[in-house]
C-alpha positions in Angstrom: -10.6 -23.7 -13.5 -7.6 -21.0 -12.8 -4.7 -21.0 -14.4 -1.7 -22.8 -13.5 1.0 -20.7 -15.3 1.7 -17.3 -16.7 1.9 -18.0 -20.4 -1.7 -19.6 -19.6 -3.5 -16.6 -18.3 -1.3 -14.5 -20.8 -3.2 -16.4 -23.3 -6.5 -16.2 -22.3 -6.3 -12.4 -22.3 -5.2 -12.1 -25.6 -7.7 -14.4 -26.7 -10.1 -12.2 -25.1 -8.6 -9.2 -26.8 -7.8 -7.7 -22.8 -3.8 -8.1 -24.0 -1.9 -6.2 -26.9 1.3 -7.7 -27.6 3.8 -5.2 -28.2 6.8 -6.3 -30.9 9.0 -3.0 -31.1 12.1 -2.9 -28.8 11.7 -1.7 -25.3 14.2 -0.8 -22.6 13.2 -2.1 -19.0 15.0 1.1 -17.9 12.5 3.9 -17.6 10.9 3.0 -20.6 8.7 0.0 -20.1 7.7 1.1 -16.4 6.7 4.9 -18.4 5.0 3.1 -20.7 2.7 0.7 -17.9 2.2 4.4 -16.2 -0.2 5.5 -19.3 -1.5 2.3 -19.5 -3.1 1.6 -16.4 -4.4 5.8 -16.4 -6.0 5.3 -19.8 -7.6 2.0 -18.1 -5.7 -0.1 -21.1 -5.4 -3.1 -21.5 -2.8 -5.7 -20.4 0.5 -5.6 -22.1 3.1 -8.3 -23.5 6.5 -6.5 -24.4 7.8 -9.3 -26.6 11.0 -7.9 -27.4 12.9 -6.4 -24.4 16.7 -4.3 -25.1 19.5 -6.6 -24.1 17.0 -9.4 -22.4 15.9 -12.4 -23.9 13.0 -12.6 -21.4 10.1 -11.2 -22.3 8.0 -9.0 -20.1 4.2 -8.5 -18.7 2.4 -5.7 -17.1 -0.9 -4.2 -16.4 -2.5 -7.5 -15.8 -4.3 -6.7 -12.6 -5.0 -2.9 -14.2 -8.5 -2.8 -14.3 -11.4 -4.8 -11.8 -12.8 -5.6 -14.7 -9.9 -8.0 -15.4 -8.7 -9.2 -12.4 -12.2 -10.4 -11.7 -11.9 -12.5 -15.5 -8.8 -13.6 -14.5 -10.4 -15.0 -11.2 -13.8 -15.7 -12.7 -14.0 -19.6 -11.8 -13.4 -19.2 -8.4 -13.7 -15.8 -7.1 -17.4 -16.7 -6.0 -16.1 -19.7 -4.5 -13.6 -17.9 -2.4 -16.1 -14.8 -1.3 -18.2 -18.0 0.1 -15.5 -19.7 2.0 -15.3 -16.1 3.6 -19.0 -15.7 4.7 -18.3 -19.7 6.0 -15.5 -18.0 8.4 -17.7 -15.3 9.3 -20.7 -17.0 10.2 -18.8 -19.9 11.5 -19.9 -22.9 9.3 -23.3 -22.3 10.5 -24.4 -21.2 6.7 -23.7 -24.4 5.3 -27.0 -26.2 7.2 -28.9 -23.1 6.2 -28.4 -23.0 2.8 -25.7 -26.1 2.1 -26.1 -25.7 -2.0 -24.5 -21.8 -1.7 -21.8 -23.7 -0.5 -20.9 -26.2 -2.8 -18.4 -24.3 -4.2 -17.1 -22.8 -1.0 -16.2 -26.4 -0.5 -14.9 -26.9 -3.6 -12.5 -24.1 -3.2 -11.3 -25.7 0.0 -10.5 -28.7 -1.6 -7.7 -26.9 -3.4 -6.4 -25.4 -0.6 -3.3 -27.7 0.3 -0.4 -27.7 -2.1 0.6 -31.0 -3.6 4.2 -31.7 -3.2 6.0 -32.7 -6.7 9.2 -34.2 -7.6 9.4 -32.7 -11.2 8.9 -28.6 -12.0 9.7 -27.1 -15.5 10.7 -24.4 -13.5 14.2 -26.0 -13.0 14.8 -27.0 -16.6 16.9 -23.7 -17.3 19.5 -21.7 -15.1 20.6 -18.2 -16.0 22.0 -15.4 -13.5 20.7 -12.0 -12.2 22.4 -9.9 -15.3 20.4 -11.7 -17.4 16.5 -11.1 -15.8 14.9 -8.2 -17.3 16.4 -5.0 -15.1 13.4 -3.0 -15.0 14.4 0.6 -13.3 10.7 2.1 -12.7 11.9 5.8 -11.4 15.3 7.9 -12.8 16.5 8.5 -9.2 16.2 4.4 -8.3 19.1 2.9 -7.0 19.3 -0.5 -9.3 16.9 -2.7 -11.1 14.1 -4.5 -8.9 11.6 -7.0 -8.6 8.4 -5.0 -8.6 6.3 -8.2 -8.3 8.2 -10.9 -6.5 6.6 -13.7 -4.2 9.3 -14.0 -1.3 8.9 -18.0 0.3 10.2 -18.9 3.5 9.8 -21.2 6.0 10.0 -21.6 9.9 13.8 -23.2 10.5 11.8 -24.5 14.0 8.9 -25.5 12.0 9.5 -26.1 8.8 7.1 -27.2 6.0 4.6 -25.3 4.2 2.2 -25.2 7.1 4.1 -22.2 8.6 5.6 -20.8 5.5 5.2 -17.5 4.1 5.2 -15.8 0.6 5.0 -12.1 0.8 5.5 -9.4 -1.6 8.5 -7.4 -0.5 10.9 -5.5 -2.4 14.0 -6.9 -4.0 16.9 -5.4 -5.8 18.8 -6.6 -8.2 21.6 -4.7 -9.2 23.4 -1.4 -8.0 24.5 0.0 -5.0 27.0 -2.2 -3.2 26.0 -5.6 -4.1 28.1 -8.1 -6.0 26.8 -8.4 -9.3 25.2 -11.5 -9.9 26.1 -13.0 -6.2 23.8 -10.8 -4.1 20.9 -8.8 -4.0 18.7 -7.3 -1.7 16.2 -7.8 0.6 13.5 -5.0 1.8 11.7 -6.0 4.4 10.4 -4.8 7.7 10.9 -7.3 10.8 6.9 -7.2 11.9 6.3 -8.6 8.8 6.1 -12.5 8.5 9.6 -13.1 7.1 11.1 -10.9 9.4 9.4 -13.9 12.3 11.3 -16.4 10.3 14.8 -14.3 9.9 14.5 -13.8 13.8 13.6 -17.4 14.5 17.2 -18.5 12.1 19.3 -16.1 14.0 18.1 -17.5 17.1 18.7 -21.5 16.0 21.9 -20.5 14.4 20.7 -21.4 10.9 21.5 -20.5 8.0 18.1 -18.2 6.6 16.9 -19.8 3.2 14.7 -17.6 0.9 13.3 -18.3 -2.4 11.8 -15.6 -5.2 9.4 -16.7 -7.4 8.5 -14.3 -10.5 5.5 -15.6 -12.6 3.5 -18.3 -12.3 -0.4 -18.6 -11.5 -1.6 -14.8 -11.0 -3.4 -16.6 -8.3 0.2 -16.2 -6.3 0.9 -12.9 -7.0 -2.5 -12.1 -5.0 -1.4 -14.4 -2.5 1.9 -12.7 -2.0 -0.4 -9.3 -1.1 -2.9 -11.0 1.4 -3.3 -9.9 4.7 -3.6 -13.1 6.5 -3.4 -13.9 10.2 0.6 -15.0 10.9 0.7 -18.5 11.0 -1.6 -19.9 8.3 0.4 -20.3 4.8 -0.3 -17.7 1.5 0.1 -21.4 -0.3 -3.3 -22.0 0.8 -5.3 -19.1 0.0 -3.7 -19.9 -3.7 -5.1 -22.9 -4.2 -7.9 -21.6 -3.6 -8.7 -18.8 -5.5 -6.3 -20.4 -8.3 -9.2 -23.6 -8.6 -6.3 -26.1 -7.9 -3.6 -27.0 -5.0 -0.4 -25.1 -5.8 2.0 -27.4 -6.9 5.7 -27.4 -5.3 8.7 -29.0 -5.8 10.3 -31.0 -3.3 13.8 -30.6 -3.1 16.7 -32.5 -0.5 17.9 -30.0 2.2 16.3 -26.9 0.7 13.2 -25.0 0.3 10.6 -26.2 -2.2 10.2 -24.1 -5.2 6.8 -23.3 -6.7 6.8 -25.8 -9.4 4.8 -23.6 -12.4 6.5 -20.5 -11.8 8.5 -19.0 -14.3 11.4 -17.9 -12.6 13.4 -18.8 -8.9 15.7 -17.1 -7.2 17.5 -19.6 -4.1 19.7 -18.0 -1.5 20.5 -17.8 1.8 20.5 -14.2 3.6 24.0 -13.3 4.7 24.5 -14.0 8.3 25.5 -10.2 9.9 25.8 -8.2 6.4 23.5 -5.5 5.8 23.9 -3.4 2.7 22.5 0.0 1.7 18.8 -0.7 -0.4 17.5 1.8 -2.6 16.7 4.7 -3.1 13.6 3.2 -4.8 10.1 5.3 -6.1 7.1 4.0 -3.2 3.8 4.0 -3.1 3.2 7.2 -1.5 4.6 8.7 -4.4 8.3 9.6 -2.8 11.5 7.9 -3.2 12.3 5.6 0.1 15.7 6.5 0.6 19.3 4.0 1.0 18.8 2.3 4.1 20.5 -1.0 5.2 18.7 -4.0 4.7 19.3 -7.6 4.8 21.4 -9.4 1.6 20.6 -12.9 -0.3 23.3 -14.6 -1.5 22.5 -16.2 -4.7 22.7 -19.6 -5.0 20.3 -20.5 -8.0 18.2 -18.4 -11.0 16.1 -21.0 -12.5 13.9 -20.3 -15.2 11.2 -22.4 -17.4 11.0 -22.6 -21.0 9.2 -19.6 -22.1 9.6 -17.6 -19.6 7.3 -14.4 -19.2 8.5 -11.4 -16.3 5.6 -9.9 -15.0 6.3 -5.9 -13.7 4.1 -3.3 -12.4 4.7 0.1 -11.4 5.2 1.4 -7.7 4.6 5.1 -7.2 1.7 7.9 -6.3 -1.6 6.5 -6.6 -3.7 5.2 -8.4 -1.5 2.5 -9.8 -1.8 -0.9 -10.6 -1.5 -2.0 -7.1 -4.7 -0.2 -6.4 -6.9 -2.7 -7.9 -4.7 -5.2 -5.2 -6.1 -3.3 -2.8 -10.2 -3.3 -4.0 -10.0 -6.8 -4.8 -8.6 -7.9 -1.4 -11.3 -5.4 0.2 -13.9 -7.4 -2.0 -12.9 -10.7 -0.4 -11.8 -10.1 3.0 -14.3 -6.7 3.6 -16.8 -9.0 5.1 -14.6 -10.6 7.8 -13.6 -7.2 9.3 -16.4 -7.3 12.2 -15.2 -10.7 13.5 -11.9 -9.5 13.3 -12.5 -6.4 15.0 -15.7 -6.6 17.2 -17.8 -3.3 16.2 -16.2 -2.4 13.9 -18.1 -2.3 10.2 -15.7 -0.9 8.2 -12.1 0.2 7.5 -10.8 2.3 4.6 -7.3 2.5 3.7 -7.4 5.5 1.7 -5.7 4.7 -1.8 -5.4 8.6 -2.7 -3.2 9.2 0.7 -0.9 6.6 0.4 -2.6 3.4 1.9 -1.1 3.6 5.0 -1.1 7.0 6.1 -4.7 7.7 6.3 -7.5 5.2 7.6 -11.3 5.7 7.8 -13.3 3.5 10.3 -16.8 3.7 11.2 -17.3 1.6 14.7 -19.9 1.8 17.2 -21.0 3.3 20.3 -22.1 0.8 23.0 -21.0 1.3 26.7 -24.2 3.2 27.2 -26.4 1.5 25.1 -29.5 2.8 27.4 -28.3 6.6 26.9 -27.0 9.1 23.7 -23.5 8.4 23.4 -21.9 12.3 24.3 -18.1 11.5 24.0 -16.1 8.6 22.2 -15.6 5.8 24.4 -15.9 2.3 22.6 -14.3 3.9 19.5 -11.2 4.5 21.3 -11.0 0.9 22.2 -12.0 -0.1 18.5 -9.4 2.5 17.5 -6.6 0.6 19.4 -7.7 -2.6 18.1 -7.6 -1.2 15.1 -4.2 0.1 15.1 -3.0 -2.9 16.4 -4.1 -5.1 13.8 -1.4 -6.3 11.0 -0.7 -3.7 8.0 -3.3 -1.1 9.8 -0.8 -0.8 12.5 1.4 1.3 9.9 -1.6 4.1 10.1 -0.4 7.8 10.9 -3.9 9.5 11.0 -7.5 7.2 12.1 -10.3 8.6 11.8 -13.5 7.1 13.2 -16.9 7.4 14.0 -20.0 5.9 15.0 -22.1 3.9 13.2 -25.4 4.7 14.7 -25.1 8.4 14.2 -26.1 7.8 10.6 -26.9 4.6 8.7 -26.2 5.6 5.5 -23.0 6.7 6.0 -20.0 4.2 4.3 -16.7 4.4 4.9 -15.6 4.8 1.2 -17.4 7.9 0.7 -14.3 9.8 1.5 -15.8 13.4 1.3 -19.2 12.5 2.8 -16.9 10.6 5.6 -15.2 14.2 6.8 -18.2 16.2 6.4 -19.6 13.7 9.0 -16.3 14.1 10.9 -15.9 17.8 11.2 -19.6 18.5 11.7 -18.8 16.3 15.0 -15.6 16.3 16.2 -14.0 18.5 18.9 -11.1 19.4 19.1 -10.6 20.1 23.0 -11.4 16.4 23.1 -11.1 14.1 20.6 -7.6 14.6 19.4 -5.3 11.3 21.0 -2.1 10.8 20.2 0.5 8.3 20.2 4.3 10.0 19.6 7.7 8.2 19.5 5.9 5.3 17.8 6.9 3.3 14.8 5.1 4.4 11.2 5.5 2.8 7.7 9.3 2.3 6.6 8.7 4.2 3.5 7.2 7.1 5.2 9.5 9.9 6.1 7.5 12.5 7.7 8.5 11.5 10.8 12.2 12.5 10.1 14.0 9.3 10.6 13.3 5.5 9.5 10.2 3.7 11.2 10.2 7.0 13.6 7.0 9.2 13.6 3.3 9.7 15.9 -0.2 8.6 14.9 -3.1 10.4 15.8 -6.9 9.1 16.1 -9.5 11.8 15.6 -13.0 10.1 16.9 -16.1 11.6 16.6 -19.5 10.6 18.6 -23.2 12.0 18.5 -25.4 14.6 16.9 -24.2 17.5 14.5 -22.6 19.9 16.4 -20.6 22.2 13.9 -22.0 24.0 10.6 -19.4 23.6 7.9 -18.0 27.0 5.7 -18.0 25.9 2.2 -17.2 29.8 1.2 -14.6 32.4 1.5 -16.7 35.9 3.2 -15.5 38.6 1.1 -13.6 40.2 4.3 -11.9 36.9 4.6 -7.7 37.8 5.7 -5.1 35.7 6.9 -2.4 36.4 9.4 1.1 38.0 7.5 3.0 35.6 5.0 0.5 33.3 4.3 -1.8 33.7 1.1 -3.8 32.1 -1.3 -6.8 30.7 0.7 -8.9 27.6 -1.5 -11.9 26.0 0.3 -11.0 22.1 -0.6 -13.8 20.3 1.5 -17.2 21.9 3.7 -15.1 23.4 6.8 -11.4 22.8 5.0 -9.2 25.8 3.5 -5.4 25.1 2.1 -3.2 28.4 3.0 0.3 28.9 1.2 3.0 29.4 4.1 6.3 30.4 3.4 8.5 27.5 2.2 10.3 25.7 4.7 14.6 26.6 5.3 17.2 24.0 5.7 17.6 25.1 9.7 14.0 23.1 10.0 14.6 20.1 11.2 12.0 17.2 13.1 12.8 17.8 16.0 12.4 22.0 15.8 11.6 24.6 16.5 13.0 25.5 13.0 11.5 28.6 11.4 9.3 26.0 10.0 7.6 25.5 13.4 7.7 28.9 14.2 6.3 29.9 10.8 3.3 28.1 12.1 3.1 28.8 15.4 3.2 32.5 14.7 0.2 31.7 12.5 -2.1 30.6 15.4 -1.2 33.0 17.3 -2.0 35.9 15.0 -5.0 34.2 13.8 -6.7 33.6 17.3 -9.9 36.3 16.7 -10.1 36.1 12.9 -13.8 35.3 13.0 -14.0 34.7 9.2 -11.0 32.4 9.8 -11.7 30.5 13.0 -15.3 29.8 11.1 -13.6 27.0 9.4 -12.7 23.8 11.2 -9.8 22.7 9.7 -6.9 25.0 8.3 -4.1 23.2 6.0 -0.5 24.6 5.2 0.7 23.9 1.8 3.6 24.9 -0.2 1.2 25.1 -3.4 -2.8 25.4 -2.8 -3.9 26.0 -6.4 -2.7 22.4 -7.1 -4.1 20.7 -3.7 -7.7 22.7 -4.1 -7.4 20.9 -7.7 -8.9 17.4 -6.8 -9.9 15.5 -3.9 -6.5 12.9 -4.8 -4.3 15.8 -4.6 -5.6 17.5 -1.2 -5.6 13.7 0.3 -1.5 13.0 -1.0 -0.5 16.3 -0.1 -2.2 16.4 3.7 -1.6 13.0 4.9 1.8 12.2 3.2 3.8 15.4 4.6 2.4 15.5 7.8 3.9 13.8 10.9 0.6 13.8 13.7 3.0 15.0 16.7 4.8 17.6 15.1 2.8 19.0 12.3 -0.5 19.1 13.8 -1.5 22.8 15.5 -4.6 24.4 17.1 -5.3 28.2 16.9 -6.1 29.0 21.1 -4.3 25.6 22.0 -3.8 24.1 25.1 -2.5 21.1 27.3 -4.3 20.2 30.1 -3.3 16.6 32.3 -0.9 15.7 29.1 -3.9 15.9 26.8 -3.7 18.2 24.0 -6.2 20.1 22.5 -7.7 23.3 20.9 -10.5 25.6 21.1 -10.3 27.2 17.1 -9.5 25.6 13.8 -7.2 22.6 14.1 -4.1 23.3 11.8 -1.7 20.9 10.1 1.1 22.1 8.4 1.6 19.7 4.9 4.4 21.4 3.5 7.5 19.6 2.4 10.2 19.9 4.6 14.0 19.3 4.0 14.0 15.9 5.5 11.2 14.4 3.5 11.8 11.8 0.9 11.4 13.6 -3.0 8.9 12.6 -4.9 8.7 11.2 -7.6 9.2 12.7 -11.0 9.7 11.5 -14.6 12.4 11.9 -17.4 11.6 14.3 -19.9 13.7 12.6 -22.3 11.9 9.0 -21.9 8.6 10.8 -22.0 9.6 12.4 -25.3 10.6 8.6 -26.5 7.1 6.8 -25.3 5.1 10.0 -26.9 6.7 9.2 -30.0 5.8 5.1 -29.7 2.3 6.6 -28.9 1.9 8.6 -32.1 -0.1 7.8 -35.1 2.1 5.2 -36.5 3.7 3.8 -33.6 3.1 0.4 -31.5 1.6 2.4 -29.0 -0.9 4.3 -31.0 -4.4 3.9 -29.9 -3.5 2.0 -26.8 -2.1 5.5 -24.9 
């Protein structure tokens, strides 16, 4: 059976020796998030600061930082769940098949509806905002936030659990303009779920009620992460993966409260007030900038006794939020082809970002009685695809067919290009989508939710041999230097850095920087042998690992703007090129920073990590 609370799983790992409890002082600014940083690298284990500077509340992390342990953590019911899964798939057909592999499938769904309570020890305590632990993760962060919050709200036209949401989105506690202890704010993007439910109060003329829940059953925290289908409550999908219905506390006039969590925030958003958010370190390894954003007004902080304040760590990938991501792939992987009709695999590429890059491999069958010669059904598949939830945030898909060879898998990231460039043509199979919306924490594009998206499909037999060499009378046109071969057909050049005169919308000597580049390199043979040509600031450390070539490419490119062709040309609004296709990754004045730690706190955590310290042995 799953754990109800927080201290109960905390527990269990230490019992289990997979959590080291930490007794020397730690400050939630820089410090602790530094500290979870090494942690999850060095694949450590989970981690219980006991004594936090100026808090009273102990704090958590790491618990989801291996697959190892989130699958221990799950271990009663993860089976159960992966079954209930196969039942959707295969439409309830399985269960007359083979009814005893689904005894626990059924089982599971038995704790799927929350049990309404009139007593939580949730409630027993109230504190304020000061008080909560103020974890700042990155020195440039606006204010202390919630790094792993579950967010509840309900339909005001609907309301009840049935078409409630709990999602994971970002909320700040302290700094910027927000009254201290009376407001905080709210990050959230209005395709999202609760962005539904903040439309649907403005439009009844209600007041907007949100609850944050910290703690509880890890089983919530997942939860808060899933990519359901709108409509059908996180609540459920809780229950069951945590073994047992979630428990919630009924309350007159407001919005129940997750009875075993261990702490509650109750407000109501602001009706009309919007206040700058951020800047806050993202998962694409840059700071999201100040940006108005909705405001809670704080009504309640309730806490239970005991109270533990779980944290992770939100920057460049890998972090712990990665494991998120594989475990949800684990459970929901196998629904992707009812989902998206033939389509057999997506890959949200960890290394780029998430968002910004995603591998598909579809299939091929408008002519299933001759060879497939161009992409067809993968452009439809591709505009499902991009139309689908969180996958709609993609800047760059990349898909192929299935058929063209059955041992291909879409999480094979270098075999997946090789296939790619050894298929696609340029002249062709380039399709763009510009003055579209992209991920809210993205800034390529120059401007908030503002950017392109490109989908690069690729059909039939090999077509294209791949360089994986530089010919010794390799040369590159004039101010660009430092050729690396990253990937079979792939070189990283060093352009000249971009001015502050470049700007999105160009030309910029930024664009022309790279437009002068095709032009001079149009009859370069041992140039235009490669297929794809990328423009770095620094190609030593992009040729240095797969991760770094993959952050570096798909992070500081915008599709419409940054993507070039040497021997280009437009033809009926479709663009295209006959050499190398070129995409210029270099940072430009209106990207986002990245992220970057302080030297004085990583002086402090390599001392705690020395022989003798609390850390020693663990970093």
């Amino acid at each position: 059976m799953g754990y109800r609370t927080l201290r109960e799983c905390v527990d269990d790992l230490e019992r289990s020796r997979q959590l080291v409890r930490i007794d020397a002082e730690i400050d939630a600014r820089l410090e602790a998030a530094e500290i979870q940083r090494r942690v999850y690298a060095a694949g450590g284990p989970a981690i219980l600061f006991s004594r936090v500077k100026g808090c009273r509340f102990p704090m958590v992390s790491n618990l989801f930082g291996t697959m190892d342990r989130a699958r221990f953590m799950f271990r009663d019911m993860l089976e159960r769940v992966r079954r209930l899964v196969e039942l959707k798939v295969d439409g309830g057909g399985g269960v007359w098949r083979r009814p005893l592999r689904y005894v626990g499938a059924a089982r599971a769904a038995a704790s799927m509806m929350p049990r309404m309570v009139r007593h939580g020890d949730v409630t027993g305590n109230e504190t304020s905002i000061s008080q909560l632990p103020q974890l700042v993760s990155w020195p440039r962060d606006g204010g202390a936030f919630i790094t792993l919050p579950q967010v509840y709200t309900e339909d005001v036209q609907s309301p009840g659990w049935k078409r409630s949401n709990l999602g994971m989105y970002r909320v700040q506690l302290s700094g910027g303009q927000y009254e201290p202890d009376r407001e905080i704010g709210l990050h959230y993007q209005i395709q999202r779920s609760i962005g539904v439910h903040h439309a649907a109060a403005i439009r009844a003329g209600k007041p907007f009620r949100v609850n944050v829940f910290v703690g509880g059953s890890p089983a919530m925290m997942l939860a808060a992460v899933m990519p359901l289908p709108e409509g059908m409550s996180e609540l459920t999908f809780a229950g069951a993966l945590g073994g047992r219905r979630i428990r919630m506390l009924r309350r007159p006039d407001a919005l129940p409260i997750h009875a075993d969590t261990d702490f509650c925030i109750c407000g109501t958003v602001e009706s009309n007030k919007m206040l700058p958010e951020g800047p806050f370190g993202d998962h694409l390894g840059y700071y999201s900038l100040a940006h108005d954003f909705p405001v809670l007004r704080v009504e309640h902080v309730y806490h239970r006794n005991g109270a533990i304040w779980p944290f992770t760590v939100v920057g460049r990938p890998p972090q712990e939020d990665t494991v998120f991501g594989q475990l949800i792939h684990e459970l929901t992987g196998p629904v992707i082809p009812s989902v998206l009709p033939g389509v057999s695999g997506v890959h949200a590429v960890d290394a780029a970002g998430v968002h910004p890059l995603l591998l598909a491999i579809g299939s091929e069958r408008y002519w299933p009685f001759s060879e497939s010669e161009r992409p067809q059904e993968l452009l439809t598949q591709a505009n499902a695809i991009l139309g689908q939830g969180q996958l709609s945030l993609a800047k760059f898909l990349l898909i192929v067919n299935g058929a063209d060879d059955r041992q291909l898998h879409v999480n094979d990231v270098p075999a997946f290009f090789r296939h790619l460039l050894e298929r696609a043509d340029w002249t062709r199979d380039l399709h763009f989508q510009t003055q579209t919306t992209i991920d809210t924490l993205d800034y390529s594009g120059g401007a908030l939710n503002s950017g392109s998206k490109v989908v690069i499909a690729a059909v039939g037999a090999r077509r294209f041999e791949l360089v994986t060499q530089l010919s010794s009378d390799f040369r590159l046109p004039e101010g660009f230097g430092s050729p690396r071969v990253v990937l079979p057909g792939v070189i990283v050049v060093e352009g000249p850095a971009c001015g502050i005169e470049s700007v999105p919308s160009g030309p910029g000597t930024a664009r022309l920087a790279v437009e002068k580049f095709c032009t001079e390199a149009k009859g370069i043979k041992t140039l235009e042998r490669f297929r794809c040509i990328v423009v770095v600031d620094d190609s030593q450390f992009v040729s240095e690992s797969l991760r770094n070539f993959l952050w570096v490419t798909f992070t500081r490119a915008n599709p419409a703007a940054d993507i070039y062709g040497i021997d280009s040309f437009t033809h009926e609004k479709h663009w295209g090129c006959r050499g190398p296709l070129v995409i210029d990754a270099r940072q430009k004045p209106h990207h986002a920073p990245p992220l970057m730690e302080d030297p004085a706190v990583s002086r402090r955590v390599d001392e705690l990590a020395a022989r003798g310290g609390p850390l020693h042995g663990i970093l």
